[in-house]
C-alpha positions in Angstrom: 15.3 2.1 -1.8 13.9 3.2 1.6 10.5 1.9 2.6 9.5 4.7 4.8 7.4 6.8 1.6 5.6 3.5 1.1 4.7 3.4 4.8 3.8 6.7 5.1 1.8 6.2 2.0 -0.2 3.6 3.6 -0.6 4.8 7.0 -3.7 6.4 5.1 -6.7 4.8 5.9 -7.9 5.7 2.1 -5.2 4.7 0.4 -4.7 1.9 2.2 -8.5 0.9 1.2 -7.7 1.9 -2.1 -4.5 -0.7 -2.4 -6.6 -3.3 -0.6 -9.7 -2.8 -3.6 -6.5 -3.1 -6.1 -5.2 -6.4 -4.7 -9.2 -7.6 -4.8 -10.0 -6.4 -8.2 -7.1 -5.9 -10.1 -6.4 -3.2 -12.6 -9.0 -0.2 -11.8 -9.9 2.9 -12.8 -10.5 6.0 -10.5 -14.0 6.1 -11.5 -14.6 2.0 -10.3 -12.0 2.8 -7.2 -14.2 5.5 -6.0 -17.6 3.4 -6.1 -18.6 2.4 -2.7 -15.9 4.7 -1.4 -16.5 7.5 1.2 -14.8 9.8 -0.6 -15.0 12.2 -4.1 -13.3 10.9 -7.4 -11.3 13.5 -6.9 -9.6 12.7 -3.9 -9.4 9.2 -4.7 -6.9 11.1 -7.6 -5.0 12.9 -5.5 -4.6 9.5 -3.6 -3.7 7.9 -6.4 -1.0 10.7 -7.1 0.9 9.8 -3.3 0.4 6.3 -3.9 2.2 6.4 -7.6 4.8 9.1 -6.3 5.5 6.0 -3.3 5.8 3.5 -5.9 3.1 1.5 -5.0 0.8 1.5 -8.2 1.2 2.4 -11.6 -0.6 3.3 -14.8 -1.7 3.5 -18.4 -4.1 5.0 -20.4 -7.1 3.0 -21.7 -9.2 5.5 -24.1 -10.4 8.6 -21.6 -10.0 6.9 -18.5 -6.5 5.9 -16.5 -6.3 2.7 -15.3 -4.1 2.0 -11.9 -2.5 -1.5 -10.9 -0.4 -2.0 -7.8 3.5 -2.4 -8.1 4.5 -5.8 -6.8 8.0 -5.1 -5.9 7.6 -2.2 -3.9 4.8 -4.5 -2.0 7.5 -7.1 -1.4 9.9 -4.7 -0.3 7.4 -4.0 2.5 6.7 -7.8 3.4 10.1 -8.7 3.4 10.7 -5.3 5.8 8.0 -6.1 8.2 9.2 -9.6 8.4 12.6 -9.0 9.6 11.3 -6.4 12.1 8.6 -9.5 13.3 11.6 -11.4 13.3 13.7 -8.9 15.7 10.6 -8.8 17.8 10.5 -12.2 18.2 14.0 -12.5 19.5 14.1 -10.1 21.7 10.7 -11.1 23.4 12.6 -14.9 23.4 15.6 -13.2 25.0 13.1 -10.9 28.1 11.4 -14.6 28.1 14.8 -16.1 29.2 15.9 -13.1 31.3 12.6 -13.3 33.4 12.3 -17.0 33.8 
């Protein structure tokens, strides 16, 4: 699975505050995810939405309220992406190192 929707999902700076709150205090519901936020309950939903639709969090229904939890795997697919582009990086910056010297 491609890992461009997750990035594109993240290159938010809300939702990316909102996955950071979730990897801080766990499960969450939209009401606790929009406390101390700058922005409505509402859109903190609609976050929510692009984040699910990326694969990045997940739900289930506790009562009235819906209670979101990040998706491990799809974080890891990230990690382990960034890390082999770090990894490129680093090679060819070792290889422009060798061609200047």
């Amino acid at each position: 699975m491609s890992v461009a929707p997750i990035l594109a999902a993240l290159g938010d700076e809300s939702r990316l505050q909102i996955v950071i709150k979730l990897c801080k205090g766990g499960p969450l519901s939209v009401t606790k995810l929009a406390e101390d936020a700058d922005i409505s309950r509402q859109a903190v939903t609609k976050h929510m939405q692009a984040l699910f639709e990326a694969g990045l969090v997940r739900s289930q229904r506790h009562g009235r309220e819906r209670i979101w939890q990040l998706e491990p795997k799809r974080l890891e697919e990230v990690r382990r992406y960034l890390a082999k582009i770090s990894k490129q990086w680093d090679q060819a910056l070792t290889r422009l190192k060798s061609f200047v010297e």
